[in-house]
Every structure is written in structure tokens, then in C-alpha cells.
N, C-alpha and C positions, 0 to 999 in steps of 0.2 A: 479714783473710781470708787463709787459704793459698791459697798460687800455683797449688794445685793442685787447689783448688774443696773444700777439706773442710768438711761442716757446722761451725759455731759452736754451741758452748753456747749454751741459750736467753739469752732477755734477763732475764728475772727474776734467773739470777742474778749474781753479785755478783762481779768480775771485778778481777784489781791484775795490773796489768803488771810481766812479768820481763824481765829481759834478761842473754843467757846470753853467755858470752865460750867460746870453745875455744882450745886448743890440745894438740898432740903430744908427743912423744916417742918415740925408736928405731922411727920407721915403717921396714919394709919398703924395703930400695932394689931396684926393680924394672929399672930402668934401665940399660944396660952402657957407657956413656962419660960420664953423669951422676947424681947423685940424683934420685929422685923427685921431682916438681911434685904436691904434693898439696893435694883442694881436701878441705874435710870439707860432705854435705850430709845435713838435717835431714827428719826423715818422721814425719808425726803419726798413729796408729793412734785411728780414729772409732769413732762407735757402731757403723757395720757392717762393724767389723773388719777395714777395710781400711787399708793405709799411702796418705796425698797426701805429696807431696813439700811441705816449710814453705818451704823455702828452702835458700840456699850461701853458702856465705865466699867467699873472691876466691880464685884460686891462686896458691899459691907456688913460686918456681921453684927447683930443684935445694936441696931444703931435707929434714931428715929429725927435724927438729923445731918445725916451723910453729909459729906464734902467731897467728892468725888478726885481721885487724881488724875485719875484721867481725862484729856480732854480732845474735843474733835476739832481738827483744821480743814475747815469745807472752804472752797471756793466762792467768792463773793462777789455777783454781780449787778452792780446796780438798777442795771438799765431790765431785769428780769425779777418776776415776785418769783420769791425762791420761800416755796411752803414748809414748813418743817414741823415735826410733834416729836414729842419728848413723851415716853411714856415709862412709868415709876412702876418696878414688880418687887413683889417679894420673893425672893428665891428659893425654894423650897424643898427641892431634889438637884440630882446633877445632871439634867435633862440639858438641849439646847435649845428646846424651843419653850417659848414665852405662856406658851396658850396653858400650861396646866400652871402656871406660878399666882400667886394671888394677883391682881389688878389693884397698885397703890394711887390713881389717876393720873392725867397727862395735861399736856399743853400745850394747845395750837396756836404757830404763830409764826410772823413771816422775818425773815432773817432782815430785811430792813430792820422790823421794827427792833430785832435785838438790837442792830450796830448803829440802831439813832439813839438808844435808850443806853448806851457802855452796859451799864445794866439792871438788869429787868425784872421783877420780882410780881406771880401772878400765882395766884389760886390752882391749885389742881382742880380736876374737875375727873368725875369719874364718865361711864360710857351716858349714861343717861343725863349728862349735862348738870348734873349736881352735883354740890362740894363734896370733895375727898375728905370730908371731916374738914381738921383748922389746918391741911397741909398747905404747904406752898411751897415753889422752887423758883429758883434762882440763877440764871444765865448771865454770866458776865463775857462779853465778845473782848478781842484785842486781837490787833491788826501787828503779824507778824514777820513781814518783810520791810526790809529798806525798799525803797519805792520810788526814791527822789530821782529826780531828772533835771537836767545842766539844759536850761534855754539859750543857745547863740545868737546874735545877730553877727553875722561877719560881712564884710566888704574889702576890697583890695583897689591896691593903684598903683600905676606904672606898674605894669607885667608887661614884661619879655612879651614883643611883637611874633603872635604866630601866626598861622594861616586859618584858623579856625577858633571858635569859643574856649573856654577857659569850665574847669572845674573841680572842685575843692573836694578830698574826702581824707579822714581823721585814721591816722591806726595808732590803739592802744597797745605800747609794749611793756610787756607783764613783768620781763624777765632779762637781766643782764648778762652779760660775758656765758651765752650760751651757743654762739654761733664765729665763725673769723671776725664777723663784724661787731662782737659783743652783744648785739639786742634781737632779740626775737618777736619779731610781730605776730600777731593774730589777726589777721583779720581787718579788711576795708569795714569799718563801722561807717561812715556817709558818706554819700557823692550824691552833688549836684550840680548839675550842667548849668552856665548864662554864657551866653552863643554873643560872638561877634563884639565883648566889650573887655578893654584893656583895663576897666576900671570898673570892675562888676561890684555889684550889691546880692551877695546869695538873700532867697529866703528864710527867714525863719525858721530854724529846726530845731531839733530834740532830742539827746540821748540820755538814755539810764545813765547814771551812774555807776552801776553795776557793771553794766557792758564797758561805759567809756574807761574806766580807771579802778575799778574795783572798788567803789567808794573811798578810794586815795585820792584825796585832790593834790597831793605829793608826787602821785605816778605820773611819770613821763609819756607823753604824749607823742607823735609825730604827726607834722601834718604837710601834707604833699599838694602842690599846687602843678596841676597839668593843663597839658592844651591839649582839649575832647577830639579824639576821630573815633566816626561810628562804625571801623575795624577793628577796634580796642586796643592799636597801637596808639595810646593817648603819648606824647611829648612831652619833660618834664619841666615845668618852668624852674620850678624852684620845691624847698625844702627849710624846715628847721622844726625846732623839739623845743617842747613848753611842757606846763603843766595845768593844769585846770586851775589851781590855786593864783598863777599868772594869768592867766587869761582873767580871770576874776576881776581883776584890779581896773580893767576899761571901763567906761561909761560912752552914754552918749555924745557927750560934749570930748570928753577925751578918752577915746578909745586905746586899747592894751594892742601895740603894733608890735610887729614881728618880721624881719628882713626874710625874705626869700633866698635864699643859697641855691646855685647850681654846681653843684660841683667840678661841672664839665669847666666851666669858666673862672670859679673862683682860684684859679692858678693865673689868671690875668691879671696883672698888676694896677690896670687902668679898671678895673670889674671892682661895683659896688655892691650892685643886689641885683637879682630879676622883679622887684617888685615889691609890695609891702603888702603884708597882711593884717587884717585889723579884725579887731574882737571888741563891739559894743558894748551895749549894758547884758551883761552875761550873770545872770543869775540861777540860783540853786533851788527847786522844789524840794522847801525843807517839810514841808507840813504836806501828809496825804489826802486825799478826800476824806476817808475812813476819820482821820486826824482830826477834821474839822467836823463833822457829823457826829463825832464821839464826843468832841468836846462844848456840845452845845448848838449849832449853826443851825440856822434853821430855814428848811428850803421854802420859800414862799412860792406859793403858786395862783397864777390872776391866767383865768380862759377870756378869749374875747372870739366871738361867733360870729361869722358873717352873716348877714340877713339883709344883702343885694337882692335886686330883682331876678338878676340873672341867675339864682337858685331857681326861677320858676313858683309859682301857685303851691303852697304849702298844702291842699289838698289836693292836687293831682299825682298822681302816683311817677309822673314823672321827673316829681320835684326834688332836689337833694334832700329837701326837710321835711318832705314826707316821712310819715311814722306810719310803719309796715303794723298789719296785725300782731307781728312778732315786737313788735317795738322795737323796729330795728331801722336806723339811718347812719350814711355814713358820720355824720356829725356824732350823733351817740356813740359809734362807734370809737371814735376817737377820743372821744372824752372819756369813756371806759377806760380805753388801753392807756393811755399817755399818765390818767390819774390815780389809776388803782397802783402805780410805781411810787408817783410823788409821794403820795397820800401820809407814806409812812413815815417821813421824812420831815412834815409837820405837823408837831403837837396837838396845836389846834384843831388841826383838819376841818378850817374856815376858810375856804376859797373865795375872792372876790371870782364874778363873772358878765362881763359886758359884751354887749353888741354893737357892732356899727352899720351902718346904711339903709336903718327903716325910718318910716314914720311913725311917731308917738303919737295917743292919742293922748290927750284931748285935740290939742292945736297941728296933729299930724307936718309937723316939722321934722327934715332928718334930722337924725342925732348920726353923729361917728364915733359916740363913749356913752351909751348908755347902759345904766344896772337892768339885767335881765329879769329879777325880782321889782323893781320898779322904785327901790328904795336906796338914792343917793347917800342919805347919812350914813346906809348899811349895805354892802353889797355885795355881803356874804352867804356863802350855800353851806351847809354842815354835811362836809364828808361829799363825795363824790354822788351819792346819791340826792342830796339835796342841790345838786349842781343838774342833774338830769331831770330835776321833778320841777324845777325854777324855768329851765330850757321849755319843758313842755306845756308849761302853764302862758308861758310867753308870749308862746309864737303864734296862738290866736288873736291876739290882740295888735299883733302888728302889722302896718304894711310893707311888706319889701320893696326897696328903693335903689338908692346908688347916692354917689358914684360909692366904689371903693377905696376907702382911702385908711392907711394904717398909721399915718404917723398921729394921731392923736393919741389912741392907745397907747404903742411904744413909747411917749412922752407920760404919756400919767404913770404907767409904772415906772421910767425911769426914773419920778420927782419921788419915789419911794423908795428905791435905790441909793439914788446920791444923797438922802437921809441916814441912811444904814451905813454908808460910805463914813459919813460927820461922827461916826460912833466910834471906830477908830478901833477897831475889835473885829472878827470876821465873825459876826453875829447874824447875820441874815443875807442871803442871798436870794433871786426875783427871776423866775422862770415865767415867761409868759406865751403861755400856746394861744396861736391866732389860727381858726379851722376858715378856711376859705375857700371859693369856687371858682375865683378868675383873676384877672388883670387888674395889675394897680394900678390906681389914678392918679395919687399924688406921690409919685415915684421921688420926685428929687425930696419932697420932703421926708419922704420914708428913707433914703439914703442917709441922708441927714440924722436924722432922728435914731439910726443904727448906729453911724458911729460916734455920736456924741456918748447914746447907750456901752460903748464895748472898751469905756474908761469906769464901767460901773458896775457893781456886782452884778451881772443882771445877765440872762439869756434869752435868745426866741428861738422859741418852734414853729413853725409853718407847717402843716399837712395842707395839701392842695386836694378837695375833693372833687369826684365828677371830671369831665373829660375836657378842660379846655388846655389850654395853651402857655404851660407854666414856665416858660422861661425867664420870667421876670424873677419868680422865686428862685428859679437856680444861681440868675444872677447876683442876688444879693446871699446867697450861703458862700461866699467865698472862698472854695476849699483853695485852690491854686493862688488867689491875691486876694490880699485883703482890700475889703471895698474901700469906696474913695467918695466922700462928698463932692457935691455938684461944686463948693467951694474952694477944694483940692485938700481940704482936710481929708487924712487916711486913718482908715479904723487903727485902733491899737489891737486890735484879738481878732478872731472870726468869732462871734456869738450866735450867728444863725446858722441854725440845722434845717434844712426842707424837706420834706418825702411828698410824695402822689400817694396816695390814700390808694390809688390803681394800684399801685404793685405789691399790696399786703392784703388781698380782698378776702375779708374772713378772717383773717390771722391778726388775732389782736396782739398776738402775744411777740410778732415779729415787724412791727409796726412801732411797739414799744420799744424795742430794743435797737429800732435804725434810730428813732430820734431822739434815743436817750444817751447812746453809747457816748457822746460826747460830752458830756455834763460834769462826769466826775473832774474830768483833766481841766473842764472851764473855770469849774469853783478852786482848783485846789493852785491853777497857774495863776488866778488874779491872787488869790488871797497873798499867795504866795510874793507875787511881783511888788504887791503894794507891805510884804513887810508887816502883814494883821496876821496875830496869832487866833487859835480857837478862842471864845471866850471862857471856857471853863478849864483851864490849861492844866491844871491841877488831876484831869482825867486824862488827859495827852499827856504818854510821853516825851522831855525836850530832845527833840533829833539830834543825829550824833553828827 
């Protein structure tokens, strides 16, 4: 909590501890028989806009280029701009408050940009926006928690015939010869139910390391295979104890099997097993988002706008792309929130931005990939505001048309994707938000075109604006099963996120953060799964 009472981010979500180191350079000597004592303190800018103080470094005495020992470990959340200023005093009494000390100037800047930049070195600046003299300071972030997380694929066969479904949950035991039965559990860490099959395939899950085994891939594991009633007298198939370090050793093609034990039976002489357990390609997230962000990665970001007919008359007020006198639509809308997150995350801050389903003029032909600047070799906007000033200069000139169809987009970012892929480095990953108003038309090619995409560094956004009927879009965010081509190809990941643009009306700040929250765990599970380290590794430390 700030010292200074600032709300927290909710709990939902998803939170990695940073911890930021300062130091100076040519501060300001305020002083006339010594140098300056300079302390540097920290101020977090909340949802209502106001700065709490985070905290302070210690002071240093007669010093005009501090290093500070002390340092602040604030909470890091991607999917939220998290405001911060650093502000340099001389310390000059033994007062607590700031306001009578001299002003050595500060630093406004958003905690992305420190933990894209490892670290970061800018000018002071005094209140009236000019230089503090030749000062400058220096922020260096690092990411202080193990973080890593154990991916399972499991499936079983031949289990013990019961009267009801089957399901699997993990307990880590910490501690030996502490109980009659020598091991002491802690705790069901997963269970998932698959109803009615003797030779179930669970989903896809995911435990810390932390939780599962203490980051001992050494420590013993237990895992209990039961048959589900929904009175919670589940039945026990079977039993046996592994370690994460075994389980490791499966793959796809030859998975790490494990005999089921009952011990009710295993006194049977004719009794073999109640079943087999099996552990696929089970891999370790060695590298964190932060890891790959630190070390160079750079988030790519391509908008693609719809501009169907079914938006309605861009001059009638009841059109989604009407521009309000306040220069307010929901399309701007989104593009504000979704982009003032990314932003900081590329260098550049060169956004390609296209549209689909109008007519161009001269030959008023639909296009479903055209540059919204009008400029193929280039079709780039500087910085989110040149991506809003591009949108509005546009959309005179077009006709709104149809149908709606997304898979051309999702294919031309993907061909920049599986480029990035050929590099062999986790060097760039491709975020692509598609703002939209209705129904797909070329669904199976859009299926298609998703999971060829969700084998490649790449993700989608969907915001769905305006009131129609988005079940299409829910169906392709796959939280419960991964999608499936019309070919019976099945995605590798889920890469799409959806929201209704309805359930955040005004809230740019919580619109951001539904369809961002998934992002970090997307870059840091592929990079991870395919075995690409950051490219500047030299800034990452190598996981333990």
C-alpha cells in the first residue's frame, strides 16, 4: 500500500513485483559552503488523478551525484498506465515535509516505459518545464519474483470403471516423516472434472511453481485420480507420487506415464493398476513477460477498424462513427484505451492501421486490408494520436460497405509474425485490435486464419461496439476450448480476447485492462514453449 493511502489495483488482477533502483547526476548545487543533500521522492498518479506520495530514498549528504540505496518495489501491471514522478529535493532542515526544501527537478513517466526501457536515463525538469540545469536521473527496474509456471497437458486410460466421470487434482507435499503416514499435504492445488470417460484428455492448465513444488522440481508431488460426485464423496481410482522433474521427461509423441495405485486392491495378486496416467509435453515458463520486455522484445501493434455499412451514415448522429462535438466515438474510444497501454512497449510508437469493408475511391471497390492513411508502402501513424488524426481524416472519404470479413487482416499480420518467428530470438511479438460492429462473414476463414495465427507470436483483440449480437466473437475467444478449424485443425493457444465496448461505457481505463490482462501470460507462454530467449539476454537474468 502507498504511504500515502493510494487506491490499489483491483485484486483480479495479475500483479509482478518491480523494484526500481535511482540515481543522479549534475544535480543543481543549491548550497553556498556545501553541495547539495539530495533525497529523490516517488508519487503515484491514481484513478482520480491525483499524485500520493510511494515513498523516499535516504539522503545524501553533500553529494551532486547520488546513488541511492534504497529502492521502491511497486506493483507492476501491464494491462494499466501506472503514472509515476520522481521528484529530487535538497534537504535542508529536519522537517517532513517537502515544500520548504529546495526543488532539484523531477521526472514524469509511466512505469511501462521504465520496465520496457531496463533502464532509463532523462533530464530533470524543473516546475515550469525547463531543465534543472545539466541534471539528470536514472531508473533502473528489475523484476523480483520467481514467476515461472509448469504447463501440463495430461490424459489417462483404462481407469477403474465407475458410475460417474473422473477427475484429477495435484497435492504438493512440502514435508516428510511429519505425520503416521510420514508426508504432510497442503493443500488440493487443481481439480478438473471430464464426465462419463474412462480415458479422459483434461485441459490445459497451469500452476506456479511456487505453489506446486516450491521451485523444487525435486519435490514430491502426489497426484490422486478420482470418480467425481457432486456430494463431494468423490471415489478414489487410484494414486502415485512423482516429481515435476519426471513428469518433465513426456512429450507429445511419448508421454511420461504413471500407474495408478488403489491401495484398496493393490493386496490383490491378479491387480495391476486402476489406470495410467500420462503427462505430455509439460514445459517450464522459464522467462517472464517483464524478462522479455527487459530484454528487448518489442510489442508490435497493427489496428484494423471496421467501416461496414452496418456502422450506419458517418454523419448521422446515430452512427457508431460519428464524431461527437466532444470528439468522442466509440471507435476513438478504443483506440485511446487499448493504445495508450501498448504504446509504451514500442520504441517506435509507429502503428500500422487498416480498415476493411468500404469503398475506395477513385474505382470505389471494397477493400477488406486497406491503409487508413491511404498509403500502402506506409502505413504507419506516429504515436496514437497520429493513428486518431489518420481515422478522421479517412472516414470522409469513404463508403461504408460490407460484407465483414476479418480473415485477411489476421493473415497479413500473421505473414509479419511468422517472419519474426524465422529470427529465432523472441524479438517481436503482433498484437492486432480489430474494433467492430457486427457479424462475421467469413467465419470459417476467420477460424482458419486464427489458428494457423496461435502457432505465432501474435495475438487479437476484438472490442465489439454498438448493440448487436456478438456471439460470434465470444465463440472464437475460447476461454473453455481451444478453437478448432473448419478442417479439424485445433488452435495451439487461445490468442483471442473479446469484450462489448457496452460493458465499459466511459471507462477507458477498465476496458484496457479486460483486454489486456491476458497478454503478458500470451508473449511470455509462447516464447517460452518455443524455447526463444529475450534478445538482449545480457539484461535478463538466466532463470534458476
Amino acid at each position: 500500500m502507498a504511504s500515502g493511502g493510494a487506491p490499489l489495483p483491483t485484486a483480479t488482477q495479475c500483479a509482478t513485483k518491480v523494484e526500481l533502483s535511482i540515481s543522479c547526476e549534475n544535480l543543481m548545487d543549491m548550497d553556498v559552503f556545501s553541495k547539495s543533500d539530495p533525497l529523490c521522492a516517488l508519487y503515484i498518479n491514481t484513478s482520480d488523478s491525483q499524485w500520493y506520495e510511494f515513498g523516499r530514498t535516504e539522503m545524501i549528504l553533500n553529494c551532486l551525484n547520488p546513488k541511492f540505496a534504497k529502492r521502491f518495489v511497486i506493483d507492476y501491471y501491464f494491462e494499466t498506465v501506472q503514472r509515476l514522478k520522481f521528484c529530487v529535493y535538497d534537504i535542508d532542515n529536519d522537517t517532513y515535509d517537502l515544500s520548504d526544501d529546495d526543488f532539484l527537478g523531477e521526472l514524469e513517466c509511466t512505469l511501462g516505459q521504465v520496465v520496457s526501457n531496463k533502464q532509463m536515463t532523462r533530464p530533470l525538469l524543473l516546475k515550469n518545464r525547463r531543465p534543472a540545469g545539466r541534471g539528470t536521473i536514472t531508473i533502473c527496474a528489475e523484476e523480483i519474483t520467481d514467476t515461472r509456471v509448469a504447463n501440463f497437458e495430461v490424459s489417462a486410460r483404462r481407469l477403474d470403471k465407475k458410475d460417474r466421470g473422473t477427475h484429477i487434482y495435484h497435492q504438493v507435499l512440502h514435508r516428510r516423516a511429519l505425520n503416521s503416514r510420514g508426508l504432510v499435504t497442503h493443500g488440493n492445488l487443481f481439480m478438473q472434472v471430464v464426465y462419463n470417460n474412462l480415458n479422459p484428455i483434461w485441459r490445459p492448465f497451469r500452476i506456479s511453481l511456487r505453489t506446486l513444488c516450491g521451485g523444487d522440481v525435486e519435490k514430491p508431488i502426489k497426484v490422486d485420480c478420482y470418480d467425481h460426485h457432486s456430494s463431494g464423496s468423490h471415489d478414489l481410482i487410484g494414486s502415485f507420487k512423482t516429481t515435476l522433474a519426471e513428469m518433465q521427461t513426456g512429450t507429445h509423441i511419448s508421454p511420461a506415464e504413471f500407474e495408478c495405485i488403489n491401495p484398496k486392491k493393490s493386496m490383490k495378486k491378479s491387480y495391476k493398476n486402476s489406470g495410467v496416467v500420462c503427462f505430455g509435453s509439460l514445459y517450464i515458463v522459464e522467462y517472464t513477460f517483464l524478462d522479455y520486455i527487459m530484454g528487448g522484445c518489442q510489442i508490435n501493434f497493427t489496428i484494423a477498424i471496421d467501416f461496414t455499412g452496418s456502422n450506419g451514415d458517418p454523419g448521422s448522429p446515430q452512427s457508431l462513427h460519428y464524431i461527437s462535438p466532444e470528439g468522442y466515438n466509440e471507435y476513438l474510444a478504443a483506440i485511446w484505451s487499448v493504445g495508450n497501454v501498448i504504446q509504451d512497449y514500442d520504441s517506435k510508437k509507429m502503428f500500422p492501421v487498416f480498415g476493411f469493408g468500404a469503398q475506395l475511391p477513385p474505382s470505389w471497390q471494397v477493400s477488406h486490408e486497406f491503409p487508413v492513411n491511404f498509403n500502402p508502402a506506409n502505413p504507419f501513424c506516429s504515436g496514437i494520436e497520429g493513428v486518431v488524426d489518420a481515422y478522421r481524416h479517412c472516414l470522409p472519404q469513404l463508403k461504408l460497405w460490407g460484407p465483414t470479413n476479418f480473415s485477411p487482416i489476421i493473415n497479413h499480420v500473421a505473414c509479419f509474425a511468422r517472419q519474426a518467428l524465422q529470427q529465432h530470438v523472441a524479438s517481436n511479438y503482433f498484437v492486432l485490435l480489430i474494433i467492430t460492429d457486427g457479424v462475421i462473414t467469413d467465419m470459417d476463414h476467420t477460424r482458419a486464419a486464427i489458428v494457423e495465427a496461435s502457432r505465432l507470436p501474435m495475438s487479437i483483440i476484438i472490442v465489439g461496439v454498438g448493440g448487436a449480437d456478438f456471439s460470434a466473437m465470444e465463440f472464437l475467444d475460447s476461454d473453455d476450448k481451444l478453437l478448432q478449424a473448419p478442417s479439424g485443425v485445433v488452435a495451439s493457444r487461445d490468442i483471442v480476447q473479446f469484450v462489448p465496448f457496452r460493458n465499459f461505457q466511459r471507462n477507458s481505463v477498465a476496458l484496457a485492462q479486460s483486454v489486456l490482462a491476458e497478454l503478458p501470460d500470451q508473449v511470455a507462454s509462447f516464447f517460452n514453449a518455443y524455447k526463444l530467449k529475450p534478445p538482449n539476454l545480457f539484461n535478463v537474468p538466466e532463470p534458476s
